[in-house]
N, C-alpha and C positions, 0 to 999 in steps of 0.2 A: 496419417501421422505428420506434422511438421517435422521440417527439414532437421529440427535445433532436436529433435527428440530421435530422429534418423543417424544425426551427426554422434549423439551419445550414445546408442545402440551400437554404432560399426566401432566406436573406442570401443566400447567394453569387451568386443567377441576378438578384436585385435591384442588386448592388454591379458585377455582372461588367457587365449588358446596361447601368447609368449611369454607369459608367466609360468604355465605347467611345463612347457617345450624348454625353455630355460631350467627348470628344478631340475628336468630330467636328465637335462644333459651333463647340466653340473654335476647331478652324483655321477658319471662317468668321468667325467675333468677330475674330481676330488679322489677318485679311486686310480687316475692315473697318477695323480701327484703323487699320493701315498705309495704308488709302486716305486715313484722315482724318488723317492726322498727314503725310503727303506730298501733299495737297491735290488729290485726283483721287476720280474713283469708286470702290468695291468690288463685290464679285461681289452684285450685287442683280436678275438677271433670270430664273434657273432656278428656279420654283416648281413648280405642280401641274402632272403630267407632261402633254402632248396636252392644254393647254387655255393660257389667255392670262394665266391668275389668276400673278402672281408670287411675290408674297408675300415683299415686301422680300430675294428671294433665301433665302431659308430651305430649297430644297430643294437648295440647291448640296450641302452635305455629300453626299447621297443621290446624286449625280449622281455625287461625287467616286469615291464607296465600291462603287457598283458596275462604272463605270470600274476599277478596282483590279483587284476580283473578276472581270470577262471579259478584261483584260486578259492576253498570252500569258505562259504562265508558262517566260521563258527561263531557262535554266542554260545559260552559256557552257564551252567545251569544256576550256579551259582549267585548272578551278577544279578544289578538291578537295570531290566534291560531296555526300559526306557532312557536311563541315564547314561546306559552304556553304548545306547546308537547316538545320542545328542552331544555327546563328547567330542567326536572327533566331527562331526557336524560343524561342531561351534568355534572350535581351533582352525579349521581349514578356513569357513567362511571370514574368520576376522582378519586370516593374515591375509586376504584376498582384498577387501572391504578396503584396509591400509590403503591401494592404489588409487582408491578412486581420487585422490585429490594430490596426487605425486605427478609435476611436469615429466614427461620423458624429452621434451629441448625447450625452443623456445615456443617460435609458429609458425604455421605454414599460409604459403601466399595464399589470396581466395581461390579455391577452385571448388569443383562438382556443383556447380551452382550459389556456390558460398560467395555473397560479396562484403564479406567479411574475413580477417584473417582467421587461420584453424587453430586454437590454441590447442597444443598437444600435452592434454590431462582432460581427463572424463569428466570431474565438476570444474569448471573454471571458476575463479574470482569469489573460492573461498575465504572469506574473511578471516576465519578459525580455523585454518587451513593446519595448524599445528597444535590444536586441543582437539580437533577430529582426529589427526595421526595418534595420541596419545589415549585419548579415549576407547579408539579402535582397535589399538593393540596392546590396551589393559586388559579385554576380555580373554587374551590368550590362557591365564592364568584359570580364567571359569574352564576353558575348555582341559588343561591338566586337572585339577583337582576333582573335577565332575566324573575325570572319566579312573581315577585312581579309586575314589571313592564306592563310582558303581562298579569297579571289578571284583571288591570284596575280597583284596588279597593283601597282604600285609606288603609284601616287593611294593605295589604298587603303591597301597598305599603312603609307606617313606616317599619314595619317590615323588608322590604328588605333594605332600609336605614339605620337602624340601625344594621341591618347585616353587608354590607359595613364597614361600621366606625369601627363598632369589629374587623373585621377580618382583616382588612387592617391593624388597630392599634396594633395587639397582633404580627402580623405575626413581627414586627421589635422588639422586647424581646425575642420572640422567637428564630430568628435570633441568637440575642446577645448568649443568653445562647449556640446552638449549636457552635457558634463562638469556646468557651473557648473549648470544646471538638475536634475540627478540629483545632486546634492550638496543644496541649497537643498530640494527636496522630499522626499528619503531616499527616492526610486523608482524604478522601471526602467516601472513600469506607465503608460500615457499617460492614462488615465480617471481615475491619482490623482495626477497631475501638473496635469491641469486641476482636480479637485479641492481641491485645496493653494491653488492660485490661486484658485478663486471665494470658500474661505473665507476667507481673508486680506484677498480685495478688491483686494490690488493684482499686475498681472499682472506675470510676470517680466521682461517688456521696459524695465518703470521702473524695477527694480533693480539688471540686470544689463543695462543699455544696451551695456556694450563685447561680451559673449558672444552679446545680441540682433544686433548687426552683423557680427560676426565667421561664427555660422550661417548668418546670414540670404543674403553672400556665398557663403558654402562651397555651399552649397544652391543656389542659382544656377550656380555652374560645373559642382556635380555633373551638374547637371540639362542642361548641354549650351548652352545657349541663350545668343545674343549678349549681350551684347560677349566670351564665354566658348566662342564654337563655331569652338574654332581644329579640331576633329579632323575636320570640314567646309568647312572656309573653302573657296567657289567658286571664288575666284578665283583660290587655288592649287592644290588638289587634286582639282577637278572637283565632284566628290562626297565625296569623303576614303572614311570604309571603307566605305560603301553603295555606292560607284560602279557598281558591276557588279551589282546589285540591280534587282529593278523587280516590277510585278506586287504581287501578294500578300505578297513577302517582304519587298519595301520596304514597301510598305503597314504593316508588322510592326513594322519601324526607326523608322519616323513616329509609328506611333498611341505607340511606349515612351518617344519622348522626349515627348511632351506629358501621358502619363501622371506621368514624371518630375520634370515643371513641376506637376502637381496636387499628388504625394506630396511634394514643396518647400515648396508654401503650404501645405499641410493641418500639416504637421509644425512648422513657422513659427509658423503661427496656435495650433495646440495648446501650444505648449514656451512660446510666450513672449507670445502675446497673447490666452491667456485661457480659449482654445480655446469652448463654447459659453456664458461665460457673459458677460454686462454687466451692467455697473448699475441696479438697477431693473426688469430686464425678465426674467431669468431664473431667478426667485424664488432663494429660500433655498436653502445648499450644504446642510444638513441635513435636509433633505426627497427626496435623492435618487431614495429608494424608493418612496415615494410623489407620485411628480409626477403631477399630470394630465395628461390628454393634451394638454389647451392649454399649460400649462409645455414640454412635452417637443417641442412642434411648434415654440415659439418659439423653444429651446432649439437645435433642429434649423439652425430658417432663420438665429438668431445664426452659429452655426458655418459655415454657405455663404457667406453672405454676407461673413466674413470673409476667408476663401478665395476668394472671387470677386475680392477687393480685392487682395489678393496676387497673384491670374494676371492682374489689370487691369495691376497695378506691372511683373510681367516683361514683358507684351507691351509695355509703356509703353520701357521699360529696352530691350528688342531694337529698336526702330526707332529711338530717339531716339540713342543710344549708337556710336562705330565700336569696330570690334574689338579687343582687344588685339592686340601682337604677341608670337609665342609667347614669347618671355623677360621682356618684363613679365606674361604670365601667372606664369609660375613666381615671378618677382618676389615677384607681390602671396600666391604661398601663402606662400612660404618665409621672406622678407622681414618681410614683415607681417603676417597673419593668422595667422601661428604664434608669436609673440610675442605678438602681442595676446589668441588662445586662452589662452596661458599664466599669463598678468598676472589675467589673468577668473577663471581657477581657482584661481589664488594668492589672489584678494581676497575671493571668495567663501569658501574654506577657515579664510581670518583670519576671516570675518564671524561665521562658523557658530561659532568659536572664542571671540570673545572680543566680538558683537557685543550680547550682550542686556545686558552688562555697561557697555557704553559708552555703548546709549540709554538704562540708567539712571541712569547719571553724570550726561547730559546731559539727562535728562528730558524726551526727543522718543520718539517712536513708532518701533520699530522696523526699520517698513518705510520711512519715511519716511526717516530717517537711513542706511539702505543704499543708498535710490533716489541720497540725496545722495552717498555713496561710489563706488555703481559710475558718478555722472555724471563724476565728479573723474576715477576709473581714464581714462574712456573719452579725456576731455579731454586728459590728459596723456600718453595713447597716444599721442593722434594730432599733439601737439605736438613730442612726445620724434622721433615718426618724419619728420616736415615739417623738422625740424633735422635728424634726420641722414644726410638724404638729399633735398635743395632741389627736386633736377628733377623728385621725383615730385609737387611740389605746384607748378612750375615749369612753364610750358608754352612758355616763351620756346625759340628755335633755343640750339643749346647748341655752341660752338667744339670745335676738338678737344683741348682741353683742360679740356674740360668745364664753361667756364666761362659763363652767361648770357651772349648776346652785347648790346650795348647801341643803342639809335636810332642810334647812327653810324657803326655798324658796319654 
């Protein structure tokens, strides 16, 4: 094998085995938070197996994972069960697939025989480096509804239906908002999208605040996770399309959606907050190629730790939050967040057009003057929308005429 095909082989068993190692630990983080944010304990007593050492819980994950693995692997008789093993097949492999083209920093100097720098992502110098991401985790939707479909149970099947209509509806906001971002950097590539932003200094989230909130949403519901897990909701569909799942194939359903939650913040943090670089501490955009390996490791922890903050925000966001109901879902795509996509891409478009002409007129900095712009967009989005529709910024009981009811009534 060449070196370049050796090179890509040791990414993938590195990004594959800290991708499940991360899911897993995170459902421990997210069950710890939910204890502290409902004021009771979390899983803190399974440590080292056959001895007393606990270890603040840390071995739950391990206890969970092979629970999973001995667990009976039923197929009910019912199910079409070609369809019903290819389901969670198809969900796991795509949320996995997402990575091959996501930087984890920038690069590392040449070594192991490399006289070349290491770029750190499994395919480098993808072109379509963001209609791959897009592409790659459209199919999540085959993997819900395939697998609602062969369960042959009605829980499921809503479930997998209302799966559909979410994912289908969020994915065109979503869209929108990457739009302003591949307009503003002239790329599809994600290593020169965070490039664009370290040399300029200022990340996209200060410029394009309405496009920043508008993704950042979309990316939440994609992702499944409350106040957005109507295609689950327990309380009505049992399990919604998992229901008849268990074993290793659910095991498959779980680790894709919290995958799904990483591939959310990673994509977040790259498109609009900077992705691995900060002020000060991530030297020079123009030194790429030669970074040290101290640059490239800080480089690295910038970009986690960024990302860490993000899946803090959603676990924060699932317990603190109740659900929508399913038409204020659809509401908030069709409603709102596809206008507000819109207006992002329209002001962005004006900016690129006619915007280095205006901060010369005015004699201010470029970015500085668009940060001012897209704060205005975002401001008068959200005003224009609070006007023309009261009760979504209303939480008062509302008569049947739609009107606020008042204290004496």
């Amino acid at each position: 094998m060449t070196p370049m095909v050796i090179e890509a082989l040791v990414k993938i068993v590195l990004v594959l085995a800290a991708l499940v190692a991360a899911a897993a630990y995170l459902v421990l983080l997210e069950r710890r938070m939910a204890a502290w944010i409902q004021d009771r304990r979390g899983p803190n007593r399974v440590g080292i197996p056959m001895t007393k050492i606990r270890l603040w819980g840390l071995g739950q994950p391990i206890a969970d994972g092979v629970k999973f693995i001995f667990k009976e692997q039923v197929t009910p008789a019912h199910v079409d069960k070609v369809l019903f093993l290819l389901a969670p097949i198809l969900i796991f492999s795509a949320a996995m697939a997402i990575f091959a083209v996501i930087p984890f920093g920038s690069v590392l100097p040449p070594a192991f025989g490399s006289e070349e720098p290491i770029p750190l992502v499994i395919a480098p110098g993808v072109d379509v480096g963001m209609i791959y991401v897009f592409a790659v985790g459209s199919l999540a939707v085959y993997g819900v509804l395939l697998g609602s479909w062969a369960s042959n149970n009605k829980y499921s099947l809503f479930g997998g239906l209302r799966s559909g209509a979410q994912l289908i509806s969020y994915e065109i906001p979503l869209g929108l908002g990457l739009l302003g971002v591949v307009l503003a950097s002239g790329s599809l590539r994600l290593d020169k999208i965070i490039l664009d932003q370290a040399e300029s200094g200022v990340w996209n989230a200060f410029t394009q605040p309405l496009g920043f909130l508008v993704f950042a949403v979309a990316a939440l519901a994609e992702a499944g996770r409350l106040p957005f897990d109507l295609p689950e909701a327990e309380q009505e569909l049992v399990g919604g399309y998992h229901t008849e799942y268990s074993g290793m194939k659910l095991m498959m359903y779980l680790v894709a959606e919290f995958l799904h939650m990483i591939a959310a913040a990673v994509l977040i943090v790259i498109l609009f907050l900077g992705g691995w670089h900060f002020w000060g501490l991530t030297g020079s955009s123009e030194d790429i190629a030669d970074a040290s390996w101290w640059t490239a490791f800080v480089r690295v922890a910038v970009l986690m730790t960024k990302v860490m903050g993000m899946i803090l925000f959603f676990m924060l966001a699932r317990w603190s939050w109740p659900r929508f109901r399913f038409d204020q879902l659809m509401n908030i795509a069709w409603k709102v967040m596809l206008p507000w996509g819109v207006v992002n891409v329209a002001v962005v478009a004006v900016w690129i057009e006619y915007g280095d002409r205006w901060a010369r007129a005015l004699d201010l900095p470029n970015k500085l003057l668009m940060a001012a712009v897209g704060a205005a967009a975002l401001g008068v989005c959200w005003l224009l929308t609070t006007l023309a529709d009261p009760t979504v910024a209303d939480n008062r009981p509302v008569r049947n005429d739609q009107r606020p009811m008042t204290n004496d009534e």
